[in-house]
C-alpha positions in Angstrom: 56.3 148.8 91.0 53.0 146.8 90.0 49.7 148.7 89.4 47.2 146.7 88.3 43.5 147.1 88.4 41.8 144.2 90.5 39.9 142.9 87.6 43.2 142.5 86.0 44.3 140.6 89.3 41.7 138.5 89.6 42.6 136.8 86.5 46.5 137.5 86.6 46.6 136.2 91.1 43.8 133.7 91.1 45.2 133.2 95.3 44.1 136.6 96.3 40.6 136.4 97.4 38.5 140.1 96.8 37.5 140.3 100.0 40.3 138.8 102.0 41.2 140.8 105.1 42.6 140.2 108.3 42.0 141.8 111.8 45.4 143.5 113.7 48.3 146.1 112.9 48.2 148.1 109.7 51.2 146.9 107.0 51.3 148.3 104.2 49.3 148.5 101.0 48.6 145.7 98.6 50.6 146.8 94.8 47.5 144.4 93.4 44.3 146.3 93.8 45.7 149.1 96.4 43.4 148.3 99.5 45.3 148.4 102.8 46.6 145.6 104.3 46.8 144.6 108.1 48.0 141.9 110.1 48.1 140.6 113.7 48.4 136.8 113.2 47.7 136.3 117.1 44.2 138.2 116.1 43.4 136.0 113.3 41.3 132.7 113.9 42.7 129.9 114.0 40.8 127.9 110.9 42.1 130.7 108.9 45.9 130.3 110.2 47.0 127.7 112.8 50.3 128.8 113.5 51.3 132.4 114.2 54.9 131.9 113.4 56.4 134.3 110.3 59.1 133.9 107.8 60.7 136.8 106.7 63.0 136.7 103.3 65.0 138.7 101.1 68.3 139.9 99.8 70.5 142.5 101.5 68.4 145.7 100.8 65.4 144.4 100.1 63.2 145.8 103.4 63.2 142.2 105.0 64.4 143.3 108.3 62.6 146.7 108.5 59.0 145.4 107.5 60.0 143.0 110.6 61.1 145.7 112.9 57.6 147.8 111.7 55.9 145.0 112.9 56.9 144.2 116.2 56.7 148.0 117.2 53.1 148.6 116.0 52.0 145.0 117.7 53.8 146.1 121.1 52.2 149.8 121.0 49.1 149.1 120.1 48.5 145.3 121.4 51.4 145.7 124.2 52.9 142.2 123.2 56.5 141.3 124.5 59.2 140.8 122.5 63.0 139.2 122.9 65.1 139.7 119.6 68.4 137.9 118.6 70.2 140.4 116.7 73.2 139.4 115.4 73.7 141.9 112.4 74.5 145.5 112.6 76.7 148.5 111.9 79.9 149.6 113.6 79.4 146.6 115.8 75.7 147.7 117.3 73.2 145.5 116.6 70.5 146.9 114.2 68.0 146.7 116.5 69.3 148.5 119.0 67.8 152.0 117.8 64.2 150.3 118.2 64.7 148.8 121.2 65.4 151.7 123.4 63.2 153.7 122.0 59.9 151.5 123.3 61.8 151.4 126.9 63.9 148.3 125.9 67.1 146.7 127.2 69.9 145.7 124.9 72.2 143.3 126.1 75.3 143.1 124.1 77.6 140.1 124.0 80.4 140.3 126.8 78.5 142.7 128.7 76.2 140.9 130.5 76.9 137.2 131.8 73.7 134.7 132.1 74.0 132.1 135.0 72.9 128.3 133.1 73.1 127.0 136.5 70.7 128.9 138.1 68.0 127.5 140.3 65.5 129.0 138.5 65.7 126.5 135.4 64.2 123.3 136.2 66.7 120.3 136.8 66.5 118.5 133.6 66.6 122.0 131.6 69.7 123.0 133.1 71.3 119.6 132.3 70.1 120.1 128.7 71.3 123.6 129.0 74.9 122.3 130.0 75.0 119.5 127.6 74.3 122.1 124.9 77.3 124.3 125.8 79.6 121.5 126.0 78.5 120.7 122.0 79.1 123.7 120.5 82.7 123.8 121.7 83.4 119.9 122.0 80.8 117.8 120.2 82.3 114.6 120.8 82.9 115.2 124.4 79.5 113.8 125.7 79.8 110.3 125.8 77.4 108.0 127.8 80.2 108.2 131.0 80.3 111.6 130.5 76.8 112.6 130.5 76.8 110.1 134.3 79.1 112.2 135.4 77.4 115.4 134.5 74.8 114.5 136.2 76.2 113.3 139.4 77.7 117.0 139.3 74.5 118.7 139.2 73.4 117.7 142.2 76.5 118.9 144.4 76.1 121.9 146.3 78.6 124.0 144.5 76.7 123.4 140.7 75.1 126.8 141.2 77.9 128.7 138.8 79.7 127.2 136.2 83.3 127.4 137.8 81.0 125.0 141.0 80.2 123.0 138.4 83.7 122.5 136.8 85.1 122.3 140.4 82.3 119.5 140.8 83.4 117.6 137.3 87.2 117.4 138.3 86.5 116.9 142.0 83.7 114.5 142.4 82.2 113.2 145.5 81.8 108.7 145.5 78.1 108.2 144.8 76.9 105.3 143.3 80.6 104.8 141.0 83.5 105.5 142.6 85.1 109.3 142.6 88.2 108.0 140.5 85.8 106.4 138.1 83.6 109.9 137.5 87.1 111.8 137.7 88.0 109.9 134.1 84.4 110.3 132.7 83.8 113.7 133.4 87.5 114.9 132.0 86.1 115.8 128.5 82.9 117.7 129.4 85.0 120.0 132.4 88.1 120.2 129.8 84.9 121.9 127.4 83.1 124.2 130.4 86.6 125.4 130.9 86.4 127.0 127.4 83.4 129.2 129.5 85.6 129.8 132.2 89.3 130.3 131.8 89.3 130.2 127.7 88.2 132.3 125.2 84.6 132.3 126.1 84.9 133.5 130.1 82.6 135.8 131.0 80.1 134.8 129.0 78.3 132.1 130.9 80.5 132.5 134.6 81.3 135.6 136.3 80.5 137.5 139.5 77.3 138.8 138.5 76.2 136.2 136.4 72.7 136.6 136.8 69.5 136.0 134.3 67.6 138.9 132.2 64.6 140.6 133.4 61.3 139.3 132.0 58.8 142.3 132.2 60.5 144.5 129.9 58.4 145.6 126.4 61.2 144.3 124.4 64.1 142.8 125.5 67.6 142.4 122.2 70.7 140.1 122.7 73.2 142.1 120.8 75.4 139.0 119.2 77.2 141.3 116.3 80.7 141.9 117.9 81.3 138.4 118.1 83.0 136.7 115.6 80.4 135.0 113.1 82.6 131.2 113.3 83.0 131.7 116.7 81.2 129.0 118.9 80.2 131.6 121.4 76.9 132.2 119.1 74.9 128.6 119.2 75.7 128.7 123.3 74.4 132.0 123.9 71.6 131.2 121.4 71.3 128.0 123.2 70.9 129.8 126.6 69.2 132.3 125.4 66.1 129.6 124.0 66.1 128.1 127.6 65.9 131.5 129.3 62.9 132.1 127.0 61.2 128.6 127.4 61.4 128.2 131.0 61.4 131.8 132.5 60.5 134.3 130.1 57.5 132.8 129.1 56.2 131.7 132.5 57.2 134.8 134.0 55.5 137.3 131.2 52.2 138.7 131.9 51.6 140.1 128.3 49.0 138.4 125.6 51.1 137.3 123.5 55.2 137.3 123.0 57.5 137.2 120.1 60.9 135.4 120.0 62.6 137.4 116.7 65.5 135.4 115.0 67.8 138.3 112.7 70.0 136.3 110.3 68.4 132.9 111.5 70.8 130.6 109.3 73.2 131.3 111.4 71.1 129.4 114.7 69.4 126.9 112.8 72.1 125.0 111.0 73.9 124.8 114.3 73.2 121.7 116.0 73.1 123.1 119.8 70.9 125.2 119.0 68.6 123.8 116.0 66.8 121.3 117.8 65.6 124.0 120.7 64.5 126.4 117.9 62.1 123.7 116.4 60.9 123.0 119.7 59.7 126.2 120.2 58.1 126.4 116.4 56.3 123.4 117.2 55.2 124.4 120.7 54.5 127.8 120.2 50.5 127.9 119.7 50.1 126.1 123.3 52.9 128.8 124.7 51.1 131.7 123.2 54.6 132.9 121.5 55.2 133.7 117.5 58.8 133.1 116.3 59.6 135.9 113.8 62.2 134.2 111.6 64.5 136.9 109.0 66.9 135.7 107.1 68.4 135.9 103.5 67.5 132.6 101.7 66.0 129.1 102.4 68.9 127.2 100.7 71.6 128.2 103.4 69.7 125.6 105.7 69.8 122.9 102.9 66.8 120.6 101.8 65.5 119.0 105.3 65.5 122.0 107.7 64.5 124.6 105.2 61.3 122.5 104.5 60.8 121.8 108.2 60.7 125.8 108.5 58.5 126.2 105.7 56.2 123.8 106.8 56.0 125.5 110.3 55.7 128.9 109.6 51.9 129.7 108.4 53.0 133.6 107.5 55.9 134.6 105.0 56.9 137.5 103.5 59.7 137.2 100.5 61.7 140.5 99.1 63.8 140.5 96.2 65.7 137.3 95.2 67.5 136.4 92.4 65.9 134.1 89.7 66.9 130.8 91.2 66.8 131.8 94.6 62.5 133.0 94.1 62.3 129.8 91.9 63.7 127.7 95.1 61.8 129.7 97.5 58.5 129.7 95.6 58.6 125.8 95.4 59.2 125.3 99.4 56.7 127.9 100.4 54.0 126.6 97.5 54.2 130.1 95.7 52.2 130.8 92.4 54.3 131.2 89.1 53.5 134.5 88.8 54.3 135.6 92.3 57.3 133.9 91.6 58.5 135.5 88.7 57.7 138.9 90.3 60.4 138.4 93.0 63.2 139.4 91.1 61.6 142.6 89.8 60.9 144.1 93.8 61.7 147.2 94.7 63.0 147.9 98.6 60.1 147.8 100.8 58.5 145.8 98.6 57.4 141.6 99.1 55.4 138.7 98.2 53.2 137.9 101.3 51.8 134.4 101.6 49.2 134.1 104.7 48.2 130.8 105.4 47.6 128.1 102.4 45.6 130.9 100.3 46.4 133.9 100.7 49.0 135.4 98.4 49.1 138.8 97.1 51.9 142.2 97.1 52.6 144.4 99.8 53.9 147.5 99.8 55.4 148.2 103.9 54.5 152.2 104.6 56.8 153.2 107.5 56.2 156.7 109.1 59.1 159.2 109.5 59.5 157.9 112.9 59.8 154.8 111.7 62.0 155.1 109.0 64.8 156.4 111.8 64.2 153.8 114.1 64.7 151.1 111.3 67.3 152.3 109.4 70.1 149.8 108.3 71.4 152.1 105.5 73.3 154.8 107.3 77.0 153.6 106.1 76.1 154.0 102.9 74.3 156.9 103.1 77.5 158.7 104.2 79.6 157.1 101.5 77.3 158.8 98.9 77.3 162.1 101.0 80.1 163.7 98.8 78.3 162.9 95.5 75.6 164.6 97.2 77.0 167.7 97.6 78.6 167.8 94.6 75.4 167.5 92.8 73.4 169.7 95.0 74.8 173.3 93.5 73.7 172.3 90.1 70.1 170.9 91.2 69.8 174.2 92.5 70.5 176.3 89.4 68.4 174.3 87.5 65.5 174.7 90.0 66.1 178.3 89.4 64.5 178.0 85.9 67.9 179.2 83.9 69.4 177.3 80.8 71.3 174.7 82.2 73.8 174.7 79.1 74.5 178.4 80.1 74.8 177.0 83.4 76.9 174.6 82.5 79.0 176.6 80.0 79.9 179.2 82.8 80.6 176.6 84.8 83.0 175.1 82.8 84.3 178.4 82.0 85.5 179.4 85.7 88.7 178.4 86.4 90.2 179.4 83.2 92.3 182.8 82.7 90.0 185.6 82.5 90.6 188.0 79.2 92.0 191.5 79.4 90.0 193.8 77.7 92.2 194.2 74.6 92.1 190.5 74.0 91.4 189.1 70.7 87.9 188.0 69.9 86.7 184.0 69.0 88.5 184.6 65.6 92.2 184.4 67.3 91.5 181.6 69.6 95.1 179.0 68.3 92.9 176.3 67.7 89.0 175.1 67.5 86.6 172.7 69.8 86.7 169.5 68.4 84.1 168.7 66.2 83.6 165.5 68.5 83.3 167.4 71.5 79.8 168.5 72.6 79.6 172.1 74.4 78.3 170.7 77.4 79.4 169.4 80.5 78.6 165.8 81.0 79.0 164.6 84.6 81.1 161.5 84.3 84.0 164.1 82.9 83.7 166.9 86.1 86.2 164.8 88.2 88.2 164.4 84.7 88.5 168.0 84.1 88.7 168.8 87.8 91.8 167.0 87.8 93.4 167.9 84.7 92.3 171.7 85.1 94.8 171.4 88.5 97.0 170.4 86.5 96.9 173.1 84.0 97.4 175.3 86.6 100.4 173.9 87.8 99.5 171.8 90.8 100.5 168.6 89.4 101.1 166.6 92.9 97.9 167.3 93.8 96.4 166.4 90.8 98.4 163.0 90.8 96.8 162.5 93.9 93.2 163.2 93.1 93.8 160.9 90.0 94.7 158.1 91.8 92.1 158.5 94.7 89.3 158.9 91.8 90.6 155.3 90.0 90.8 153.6 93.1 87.3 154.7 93.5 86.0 153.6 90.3 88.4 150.2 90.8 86.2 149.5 93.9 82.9 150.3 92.3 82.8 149.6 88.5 85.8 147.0 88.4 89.5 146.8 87.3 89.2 146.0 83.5 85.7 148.6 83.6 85.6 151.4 81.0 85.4 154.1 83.7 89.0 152.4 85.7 90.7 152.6 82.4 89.7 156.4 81.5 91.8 157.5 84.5 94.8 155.7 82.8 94.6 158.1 79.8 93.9 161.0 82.7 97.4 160.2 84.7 99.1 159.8 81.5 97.8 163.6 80.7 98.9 164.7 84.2 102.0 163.0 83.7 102.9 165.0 80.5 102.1 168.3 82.2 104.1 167.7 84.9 107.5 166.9 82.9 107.1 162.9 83.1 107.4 162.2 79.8 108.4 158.8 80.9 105.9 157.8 83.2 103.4 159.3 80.4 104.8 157.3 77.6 104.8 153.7 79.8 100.7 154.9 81.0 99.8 155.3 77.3 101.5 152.2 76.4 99.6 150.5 79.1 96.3 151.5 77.4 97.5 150.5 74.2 98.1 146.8 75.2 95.1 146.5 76.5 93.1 148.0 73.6 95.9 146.0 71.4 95.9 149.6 70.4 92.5 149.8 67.9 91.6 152.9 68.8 94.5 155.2 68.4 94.9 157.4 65.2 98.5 158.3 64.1 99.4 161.3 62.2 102.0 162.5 60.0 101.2 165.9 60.8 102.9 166.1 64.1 101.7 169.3 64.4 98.0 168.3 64.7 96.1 168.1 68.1 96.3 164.4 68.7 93.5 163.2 71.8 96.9 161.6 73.7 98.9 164.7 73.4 97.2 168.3 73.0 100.5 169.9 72.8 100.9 173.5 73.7 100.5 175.8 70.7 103.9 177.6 69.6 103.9 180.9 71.1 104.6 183.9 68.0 108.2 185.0 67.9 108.2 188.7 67.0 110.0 189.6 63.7 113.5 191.3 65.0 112.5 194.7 63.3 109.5 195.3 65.6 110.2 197.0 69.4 110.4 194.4 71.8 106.6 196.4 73.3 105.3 196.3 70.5 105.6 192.5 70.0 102.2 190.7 68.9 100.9 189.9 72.4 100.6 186.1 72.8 96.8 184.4 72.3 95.4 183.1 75.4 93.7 179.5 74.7 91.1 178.9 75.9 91.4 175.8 78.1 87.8 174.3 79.0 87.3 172.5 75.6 91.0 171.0 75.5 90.0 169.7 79.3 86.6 168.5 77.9 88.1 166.7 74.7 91.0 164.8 76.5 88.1 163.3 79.0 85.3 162.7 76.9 87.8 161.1 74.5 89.1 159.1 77.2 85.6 157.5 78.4 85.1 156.7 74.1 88.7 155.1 74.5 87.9 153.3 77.3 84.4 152.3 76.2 85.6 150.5 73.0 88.1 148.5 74.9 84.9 147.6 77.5 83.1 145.6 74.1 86.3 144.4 73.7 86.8 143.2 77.1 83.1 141.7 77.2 83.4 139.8 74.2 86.5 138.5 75.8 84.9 137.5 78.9 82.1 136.2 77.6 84.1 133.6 75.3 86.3 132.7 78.4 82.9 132.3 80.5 81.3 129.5 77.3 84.8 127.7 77.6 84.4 127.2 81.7 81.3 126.1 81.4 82.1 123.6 79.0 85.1 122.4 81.3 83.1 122.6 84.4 84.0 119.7 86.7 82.7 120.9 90.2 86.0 120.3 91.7 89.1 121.4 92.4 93.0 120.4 94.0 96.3 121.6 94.7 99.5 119.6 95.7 101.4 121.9 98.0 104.6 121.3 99.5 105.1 124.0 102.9 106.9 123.8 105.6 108.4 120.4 105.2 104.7 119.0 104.6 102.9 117.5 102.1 99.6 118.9 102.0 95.9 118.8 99.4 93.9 121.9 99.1 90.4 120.4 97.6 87.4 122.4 96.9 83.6 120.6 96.0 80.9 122.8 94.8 77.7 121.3 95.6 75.5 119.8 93.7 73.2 122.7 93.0 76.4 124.9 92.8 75.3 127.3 95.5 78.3 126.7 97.9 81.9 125.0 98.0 83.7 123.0 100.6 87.2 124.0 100.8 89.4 121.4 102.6 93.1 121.0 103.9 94.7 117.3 104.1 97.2 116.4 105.1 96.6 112.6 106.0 99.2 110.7 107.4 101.7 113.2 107.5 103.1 113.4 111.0 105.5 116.4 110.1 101.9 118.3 110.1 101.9 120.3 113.5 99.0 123.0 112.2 96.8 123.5 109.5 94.6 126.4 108.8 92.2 128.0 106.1 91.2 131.4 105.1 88.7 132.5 102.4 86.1 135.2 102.4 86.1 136.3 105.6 85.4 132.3 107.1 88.3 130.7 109.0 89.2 127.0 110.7 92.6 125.3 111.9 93.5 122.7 113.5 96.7 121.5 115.7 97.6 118.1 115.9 98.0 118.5 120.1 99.2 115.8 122.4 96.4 113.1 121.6 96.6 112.9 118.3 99.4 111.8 115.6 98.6 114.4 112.6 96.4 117.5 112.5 92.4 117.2 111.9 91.7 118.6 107.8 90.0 121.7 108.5 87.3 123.0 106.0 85.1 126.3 105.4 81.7 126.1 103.4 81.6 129.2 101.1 78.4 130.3 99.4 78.4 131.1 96.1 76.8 133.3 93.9 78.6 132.5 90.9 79.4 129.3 90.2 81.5 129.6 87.7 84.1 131.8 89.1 87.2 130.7 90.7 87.8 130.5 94.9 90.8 131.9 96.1 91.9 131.0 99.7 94.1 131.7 101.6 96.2 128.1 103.8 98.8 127.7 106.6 100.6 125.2 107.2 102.9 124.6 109.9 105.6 121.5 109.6 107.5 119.8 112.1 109.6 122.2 113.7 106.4 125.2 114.1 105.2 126.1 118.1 102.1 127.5 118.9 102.2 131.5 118.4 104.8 130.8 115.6 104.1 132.2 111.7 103.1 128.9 109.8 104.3 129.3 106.5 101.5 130.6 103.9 100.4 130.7 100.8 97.6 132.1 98.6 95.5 129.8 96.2 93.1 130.8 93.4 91.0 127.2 92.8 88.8 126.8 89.4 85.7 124.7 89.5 87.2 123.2 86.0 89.6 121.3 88.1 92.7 123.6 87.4 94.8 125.6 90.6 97.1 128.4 90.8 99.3 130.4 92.8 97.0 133.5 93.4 100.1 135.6 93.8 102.4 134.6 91.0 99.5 133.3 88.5 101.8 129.9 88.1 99.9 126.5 87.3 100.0 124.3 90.6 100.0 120.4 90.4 96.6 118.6 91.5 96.3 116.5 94.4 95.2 113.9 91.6 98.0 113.6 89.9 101.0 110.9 90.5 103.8 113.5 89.9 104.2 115.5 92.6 
């Protein structure tokens, strides 16, 4: 966090004027010289700032969407402004929002749920044409030809154009007007074939139903819940696109407040679609005269590319900027005319915490302070919260003892000390303990070993299957978070191998410690030729005193109980050393194999692939700046090719060849990337001359290297490139 005295800023910000201060809703605080900071750009005259639309950015976590939320509830109690939000992010498919919303007397409208009329009479003439022509291009682009759009509007004006089916009915069944009904029939075949998509397809109910109806406009806040459609699907830029008419021609008319906001959540998403794009830059451009602010949140500038991320930058007078990566603040910081050392602070923000730029000189860093209230309404976080819940309570017993004021090493000694057998009265004393602590081993209890010992201790006391089991789930764990080469994922291979011994699988021991071996190439372990030694990959049980054959069987030399905490403690703590050495290892590794890509980088990638009868190219292009890939699937002139389809990181396209056509379209997916360096696996489908719709394509997995080389993802073997003449 940044605490410096404003002397110190004065000379370190040279933007942030002293006594700069603006009227409106309080904010937060400013991290430069601690005075409070307020905001209500509506409130603000317009010399100072011209435009009242905001731009809100960060990475995921850094408070971008809750100083946003913050905002809009503190401008609609205290200045009763309006607000209609387009959420399309959330948990457990509810929009983020959604909490907000209803608690200032909202309406959330969720996707499916409702169904808005784009034929209604409300909407002026030409907006609904616009409206229409925008839902046929987000599901058919190339279906709105110049005949086409005649014959659109021919339909408009027949009496049964007040629902979309009417208006379908109206496209295939048109009435002679000034060119003959046969003539409109053929032109208007492409735009009803894509307003079917709204009616009978995958898209009904959306836009055509029996209550299809518009939104009420008097509502405090109004949110269009978008997050349980799918992200690809083209249901978004419509509703978006309907959405932005309702807004413009009836919300906006219709509203009685002082000002309105139109809130965009995950913005990329409608501004890089062209049905909707153009609407959206209307309304920045217009939205002084119609006494509306656009609200704009969203990850990154470079997901809209060069043109319409400096279009929004230009347009948007306010912006607020959490943490970024390096590149991302450098990028950022250039588009939104950021000083260098606001820039270079970026990467250092904590949650909660952004660079504000208001109007062209006003840059300083705000703190958001939310109120209890506040921080429940805007919560994002809860998922996670839960997933840390067990840690939690694990954790909370010994934050309690310490609290208490006693040693924690007692603590943590008696702790440790527990589950193991209790001495009899007449045991012996610390002199006829079998063996000694390791002098490696530190009497304490160190909290990456408790699930170690935990499961090692069960194993001890003969509940092996369980202990298998707790093993596994902890590496799977530590897989998912740390990584599958990472120093805390190999410890548990040492662990199984332990529980593996004490259960009787010598085998399964032998093949886990062998495992660990290979991967260390076996530096770290330390043979003996006294077999009788405590080795750290064996600890065997000590012999148990036979009694000489003169002595009564009762009076026999009772056996020594071991004490078991230290041998649990060793064979953990040794294992995280063990696993730690291998980690350099690994790193050094990595980071020799990371200088040689480099070197090799060629930005592009190919695979010949032979499936189903077809001959097929899987090529990936990273971009210029190396902050995304193309990944496409040819197939050219093969007419074999009946379906093509790609799958990578959770983005998916396909194509048929259908009746009009001789081959299947190439379908691609842009992927962002973070690093550009690492390889892109995807995931294609191809279906060959004898596959039916509904059929299993054949598949195959891909892994694709940006220095040009491809391989089988699931068998690691070397596939040809699309490049080469040997196929």
């Amino acid at each position: 966090m940044i605490r410096l005295p404003s002397t110190h800023a004065a000379i370190t910000a040279p933007l942030v004027a002293s006594n700069s201060s603006f009227p409106g809703i309080p904010i937060g605080r400013s991290l430069l010289d601690g005075r409070p900071f307020h905001l209500s750009p509506v409130l603000t005259d317009t010399a100072v700032l011209p435009s009242t639309n905001s731009l809100g950015l960060g990475g995921l976590g850094s408070g971008k969407s809750t100083t946003a939320k913050a905002r809009i509830r503190r401008d609609i109690l205290q200045h009763e402004h309006q607000a209609v939000v387009i959420d399309s992010f959330g948990e457990d498919n509810a929009g983020e929002w959604a909490p907000l919303v209803r608690s200032l007397g909202g309406r959330v409208i969720e996707a499916g749920a409702f169904t808005l009329n784009p034929c209604s009479s409300l909407f002026p003439p030409e907006v609904r044409e616009q409206l229409i022509r925008s839902l046929i291009a987000a599901v058919e682009p190339g279906a709105l030809t110049p005949q086409a759009a005649h014959a659109l509007q021919h339909a408009l004006t027949h009496p049964k154009a007040t629902s979309l089916t009417g208006l379908v009915d109206a496209l295939v069944r048109p009435e002679d007007g000034r060119w003959p009904a046969a003539r409109l029939t053929e032109w208007g075949e492409g735009a009803a074939i894509a307003l079917s998509r709204y009616t009978e397809g995958s898209l009904r109910g959306l836009f055509d139903g029996q209550d299809a109806s518009l939104p009420e406009t008097d509502l405090p806040i109004l949110s269009f819940d978008f997050t349980g459609l799918d992200r690809n699907s083209p249901a978004i830029p419509s509703l978006m696109a309907a959405v932005s008419c309702w807004a413009e021609h009836v919300w906006l008319p219709q509203s009685t407040a002082v000002h309105r906001h139109l809130v965009l959540e995950e913005a990329w998403q409608i501004l890089l679609s062209p049905a909707t794009s153009e609407l959206i830059q209307r309304q920045l451009k217009n939205s002084r005269k119609a006494g509306l602010s656009l609200d704009v949140v969203m990850h990154t500038l470079s997901d809209l590319g060069d043109g319409k991320a400096q279009d929004l930058a230009r347009l948007c007078e306010i912006a607020h900027v959490g943490r970024l990566g390096p590149e991302e603040a450098a990028a950022v910081g250039a588009l939104l005319g950021l000083p260098a050392w606001a820039v270079e602070q970026i990467p250092t923000l904590e949650p909660g915490q952004a660079v504000w730029k208001v109007g062209p000189d006003y840059v300083d860093i705000i703190q958001t302070v939310l109120s209890d209230e506040e921080l429940k309404l805007t919560d994002t976080s809860s998922r996670r919260r839960k997933a840390q819940q067990p840690l939690v309570v694990e954790q909370e017993p010994a934050a309690v003892v310490a609290e208490s004021g006693e040693c924690s090493d007692e603590v943590q000694l008696e702790d440790l000390s527990a589950p193991v057998e209790q001495a009899t009265e007449d045991a012996a004393d610390e002199g006829d303990w079998d063996w000694e602590l390791p002098p490696n081993v530190v009497d304490t209890r160190d909290a990456i070993l408790a699930r170690h010992e935990t499961v090692i201790q069960a194993a001890l006391d003969g509940r092996c299957d369980e202990a298998a089991q707790l093993a596994a789930l902890h590496e799977r764990e530590d897989i998912q978070t740390h990584g599958l080469y990472s120093a805390q994922a190999l410890a548990w291979l040492e662990t199984r191998a332990q529980v593996a011994e004490l259960s009787g699988s010598t085998d399964q021991a032998t093949q886990l410690r062998a495992t660990v071996a290979r991967m260390g190439k076996g530096d770290w372990i330390q043979q003996t030729d006294d077999r009788t030694a405590p080795q750290w990959h064996r600890g065997p049980e000590p012999s148990t005193p036979v009694p000489p054959a003169d002595l009564p069987v009762d009076d026999a030399a009772p056996a020594p109980k071991r004490r078991r905490w230290p041998y649990v403690a060793a064979v953990a703590a040794l294992s995280i050393t063990i696993a730690a050495v291998y980690q350099n290892a690994e790193n050094d590794r990595q980071s020799r194999e990371r200088q040689e890509k480099a070197e090799a980088y060629k930005g592009r990638s190919g695979a010949a692939l032979h499936m189903d009868g077809v001959e097929a190219d899987l090529v990936a292009q990273w971009s210029g700046d190396r902050d995304r890939v193309i990944v496409e699937l040819r197939t050219f002139f093969d007419r074999n090719a009946q379906y093509l389809r790609i799958d990578a990181s959770g983005k998916s396209a396909y194509t048929t060849r259908g009746e009009d056509r001789w081959y299947p379209k190439a379908p691609e997916v842009a992927l962002p990337v973070t690093d550009p360096l690492a390889d892109v696996t995807v995931r294609v489908a191809v279906g060959g001359k004898t596959w039916k719709e509904g059929a299993r394509a054949d598949s195959r997995t891909v892994r694709l290297s940006p220095t040009g080389v491809a391989y089988d993802a699931e068998t690691g073997e070397k596939l040809p490139s699309d490049l080469s003449s040997d196929r």
